[in-house]
N, C-alpha and C positions, 0 to 999 in steps of 0.2 A: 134176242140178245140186246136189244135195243132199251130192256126194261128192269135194267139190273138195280137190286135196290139195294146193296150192298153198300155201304158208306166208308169209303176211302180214308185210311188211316195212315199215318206217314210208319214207313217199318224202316227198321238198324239194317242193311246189309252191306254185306262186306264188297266194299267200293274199289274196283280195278283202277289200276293207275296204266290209262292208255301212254303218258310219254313215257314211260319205262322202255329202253331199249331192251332189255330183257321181254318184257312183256309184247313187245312188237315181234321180238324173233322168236317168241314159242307159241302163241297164239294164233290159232287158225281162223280166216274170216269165217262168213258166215255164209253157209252153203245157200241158204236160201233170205231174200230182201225183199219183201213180198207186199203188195197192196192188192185186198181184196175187196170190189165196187160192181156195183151193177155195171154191165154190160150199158156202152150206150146206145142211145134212143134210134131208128133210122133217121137220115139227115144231122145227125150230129158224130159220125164217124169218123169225117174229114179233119172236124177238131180234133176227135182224141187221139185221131192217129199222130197229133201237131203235137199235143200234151205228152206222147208216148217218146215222143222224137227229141222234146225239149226240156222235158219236165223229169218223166220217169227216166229215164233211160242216164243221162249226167247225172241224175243222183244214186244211180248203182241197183236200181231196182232190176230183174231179175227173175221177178215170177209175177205173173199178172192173175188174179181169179176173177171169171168174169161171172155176174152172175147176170145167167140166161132164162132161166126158168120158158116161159111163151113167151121170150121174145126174140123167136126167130120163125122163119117163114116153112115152120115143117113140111116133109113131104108124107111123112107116113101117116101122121094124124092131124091135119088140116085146119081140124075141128076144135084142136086145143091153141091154135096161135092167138095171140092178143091184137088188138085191130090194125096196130102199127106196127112190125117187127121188122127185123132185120133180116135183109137178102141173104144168099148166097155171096153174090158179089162185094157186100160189106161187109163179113164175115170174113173174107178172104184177106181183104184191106188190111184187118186188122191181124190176120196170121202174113201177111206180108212184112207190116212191118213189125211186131217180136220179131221174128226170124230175122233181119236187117242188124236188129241192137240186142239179140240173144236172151231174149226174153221169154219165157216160158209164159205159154197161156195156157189155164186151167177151166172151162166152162163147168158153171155149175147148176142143177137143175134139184131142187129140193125136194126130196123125197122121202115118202113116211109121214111128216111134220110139217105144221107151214102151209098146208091145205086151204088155208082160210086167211083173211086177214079184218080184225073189226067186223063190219057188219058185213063181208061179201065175201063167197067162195071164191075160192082159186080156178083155174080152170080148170083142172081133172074132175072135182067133186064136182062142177057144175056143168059137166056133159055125160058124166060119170056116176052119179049120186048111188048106185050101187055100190063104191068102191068105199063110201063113206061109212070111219070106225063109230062112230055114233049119229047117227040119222037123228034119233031123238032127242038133240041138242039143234033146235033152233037156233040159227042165229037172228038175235035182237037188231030193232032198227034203229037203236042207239048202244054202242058200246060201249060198257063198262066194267073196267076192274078192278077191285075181285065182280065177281059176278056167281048167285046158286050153282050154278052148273059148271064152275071152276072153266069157263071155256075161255082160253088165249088164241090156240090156233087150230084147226079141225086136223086130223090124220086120214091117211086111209087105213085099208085094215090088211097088213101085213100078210094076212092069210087067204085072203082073197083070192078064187082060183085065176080072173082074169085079171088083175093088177098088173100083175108084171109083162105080161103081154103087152100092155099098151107102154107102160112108162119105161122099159128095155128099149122099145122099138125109138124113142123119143134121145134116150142116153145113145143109143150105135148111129145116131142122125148127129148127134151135135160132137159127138168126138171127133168123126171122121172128119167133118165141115172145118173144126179147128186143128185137126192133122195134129193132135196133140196123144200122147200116153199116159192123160192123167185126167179124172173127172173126180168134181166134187159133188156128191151127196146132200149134202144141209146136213138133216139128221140133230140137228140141235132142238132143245126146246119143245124136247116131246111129253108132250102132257096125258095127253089120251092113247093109252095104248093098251090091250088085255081088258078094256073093258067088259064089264058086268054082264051086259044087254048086248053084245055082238056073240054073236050063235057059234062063231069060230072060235075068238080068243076067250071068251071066258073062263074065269078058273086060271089060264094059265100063267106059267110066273111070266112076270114082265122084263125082265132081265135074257130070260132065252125068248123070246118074241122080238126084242130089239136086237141081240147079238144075232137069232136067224136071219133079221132081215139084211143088217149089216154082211152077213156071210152070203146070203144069195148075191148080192150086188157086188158085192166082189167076187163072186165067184166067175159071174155071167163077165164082168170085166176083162179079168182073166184068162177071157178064150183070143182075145184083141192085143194082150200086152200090155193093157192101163190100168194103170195105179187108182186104187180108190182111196179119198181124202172127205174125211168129214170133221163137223166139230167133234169138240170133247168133252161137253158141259153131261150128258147121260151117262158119263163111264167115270165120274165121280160123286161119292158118297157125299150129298150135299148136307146128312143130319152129322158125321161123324165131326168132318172138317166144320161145317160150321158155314159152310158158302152160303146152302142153302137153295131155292127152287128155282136159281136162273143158271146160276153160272155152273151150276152142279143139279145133280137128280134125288129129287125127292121121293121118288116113285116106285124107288127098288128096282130102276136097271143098272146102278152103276156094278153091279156083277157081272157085268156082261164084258168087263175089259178081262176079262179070264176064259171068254167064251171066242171073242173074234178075233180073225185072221194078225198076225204079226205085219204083215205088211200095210195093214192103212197105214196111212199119215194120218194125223190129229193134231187137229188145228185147234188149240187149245186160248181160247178166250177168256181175258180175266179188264174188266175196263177200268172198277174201281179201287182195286190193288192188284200191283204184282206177283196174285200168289206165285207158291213153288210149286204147284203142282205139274209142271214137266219134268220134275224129279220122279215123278209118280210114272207119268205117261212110257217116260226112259227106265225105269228098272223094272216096267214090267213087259220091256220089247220092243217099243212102238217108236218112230221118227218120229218127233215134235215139232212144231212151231210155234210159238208164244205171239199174241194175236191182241192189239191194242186196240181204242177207237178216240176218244177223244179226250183223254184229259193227258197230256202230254210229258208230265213224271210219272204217269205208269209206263208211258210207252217208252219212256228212255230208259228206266229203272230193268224194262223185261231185255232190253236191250244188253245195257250192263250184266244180266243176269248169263243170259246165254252166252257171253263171254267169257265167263266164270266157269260158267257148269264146260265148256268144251275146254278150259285150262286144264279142271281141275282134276275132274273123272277119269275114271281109268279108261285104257284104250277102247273096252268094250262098250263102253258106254257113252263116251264123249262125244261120237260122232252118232247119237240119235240126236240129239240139241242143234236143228236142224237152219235154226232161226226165227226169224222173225215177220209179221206181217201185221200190217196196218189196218183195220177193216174200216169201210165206208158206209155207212147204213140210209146214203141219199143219192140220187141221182148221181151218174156220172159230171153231165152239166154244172150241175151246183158245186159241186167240188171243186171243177176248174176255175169256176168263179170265185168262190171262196181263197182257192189257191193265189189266184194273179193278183186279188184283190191286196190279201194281204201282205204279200211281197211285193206288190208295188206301191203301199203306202208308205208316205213320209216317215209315220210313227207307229208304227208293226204293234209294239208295247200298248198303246193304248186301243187295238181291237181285242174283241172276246180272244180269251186265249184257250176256253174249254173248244175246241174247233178241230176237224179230222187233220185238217189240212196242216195245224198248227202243229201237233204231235207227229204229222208225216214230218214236215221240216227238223223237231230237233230228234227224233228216233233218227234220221239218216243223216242227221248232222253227229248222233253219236257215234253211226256205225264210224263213219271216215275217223272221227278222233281215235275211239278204242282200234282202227285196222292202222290209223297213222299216214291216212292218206289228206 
């Protein structure tokens, strides 16, 4: 998501008027205020717990997704932790304090997709290398793209008979540890999947290979009480709409939003407009969230939008338009830097204003206008 090449065009939409008394007494807030960031680093806990305390929490945020992927201190597979990761004990810290300021924390551990990044595997594929959906894509010792072998990020392979064995045992360790009812998948940005040359998927459609996979993990969740939440860029038709290979699926799985479970959530990402495609994700079942990152009139525009769509729709459908979430695509640390930084300059106006942190402030400076608070 990081690499959308989509070019940002200003679109007409029909603009709510938050001081309307009217408009304040029939509008419902918005269930979910969401900023989705790496989990932070060990030793930097104490801070985010300070950020979660002063930061997040007075400005109405609400759902926290952390992403975990190896970096915590597993007990079931050892083998897959990253050199520095986070305790038990800090782990805790931070389900201490959500719970304190009623914030929902989501960990998220990327599965399917995202196996790889530039020139190094992930941890699964590199303790794992059986698990990987194409072995014979090396990765280069310089990365570039496009690239022959179309490779962004490695997968594993869905049909793998021990896969799931190991990355179930990893998802039932970090739910519990966050005493949460809700984990997130990844699941975006699947490039490689049903390939030619794996003995398993070839041949088959790639639309039911990604809707399977999506159904086993919610199924296996399921037996716990927890909600699976993944992105949404695979379960739209990137040639028809026109998105295209990031934000949507070029691949032939967006058939698959007719194959999986009604109750994911879809966290639907759009960075350089505010498509409408939660209109899509909501009439075909699904809870939404509309998911911004850094350029800061998309993220107010998605903002204004879901306040629309829950005026407007009919009952049965207004309350899938779930809300809204911020994503972070760098360090926890750097964020809060960036954060202080620019709130506590003199002249705000003259730093970059394409910045996460810049669009966190006026997305949740629009919630408060459009709620009237």
């Amino acid at each position: 998501m990081r690499h959308s090449v989509i070019v940002w065009v200003s679109s007409c939409l029909v603009y709510f008027v938050a001081g309307s008394l009217h408009a304040r007494q029939t509008t419902a807030g918005l269930p979910i205020r969401g900023l989705a960031i790496a989990a932070p680093q060990a030793g930097e806990v104490d801070s985010f717990v300070a950020f979660m305390e002063q930061v997040l929490a007075p400005r109405g945020v609400n759902t926290l997704l952390l992403r975990v992927d190896f970096n915590y201190a597993y007990e079931s597979h050892p083998e897959l932790r990253n050199e520095d990761v986070l305790s038990k004990t800090e782990v805790k810290k931070l389900v201490a304090a959500a719970a304190r300021h009623g914030i929902k924390l989501i960990p998220q551990i990327n599965l399917l997709g995202h196996q790889s990044w530039a020139s190094s595997l992930g941890n699964l594929l590199a303790m794992y290398p059986e698990f990987d959906e194409t072995p014979h894509v090396q990765l280069p010792e310089e990365y570039e793209w496009p690239n022959p072998d179309g490779l962004y990020c490695k997968s594993y392979c869905p049909l793998h008979p021990e896969v799931h064995g190991v990355v179930f045992d990893l998802v039932d360790e970090i739910v519990e540890v966050f005493e949460t009812d809700a984990f997130h998948a990844g699941m975006d940005e699947v490039f490689y999947i049903g390939d030619d040359r794996c003995p398993r998927c070839n041949g088959r459609d790639k639309a039911e290979l990604f809707a399977g996979e999506v159904t086993r993990i919610c199924n296996h969740l399921s037996r716990t009480n927890t909600r699976l939440w993944i992105w949404g860029d695979r379960l739209i038709d990137g040639k028809t709409t026109g998105i295209g290979m990031w934000e949507a699926s070029m691949n032939n799985t967006h058939r698959a939003i007719d194959l999986i479970p009604k109750d994911v959530v879809i966290c639907d990402w759009h960075y350089e407009r505010p498509d409408q495609t939660p209109v899509l994700f909501a009439m075909k079942g699904f809870d939404v969230i509309s998911c911004s990152w850094r350029k800061p009139e998309v993220g107010e525009m998605q903002v204004e939008d879901m306040y629309r769509y829950r005026r407007y729709q009919t009952p049965e459908l207004k309350d899938r338009f779930q809300g809204v979430m911020l994503t972070v695509w760098s360090g926890a640390a750097s964020f809060m830097e960036g954060y202080t930084r620019y709130t506590e300059s003199e002249n705000p106006g003259e730093e970059a204003q394409e910045q996460p942190w810049v669009t966190f402030i006026r997305m949740f400076d629009t919630i408060d206008r459009l709620s009237g608070s």
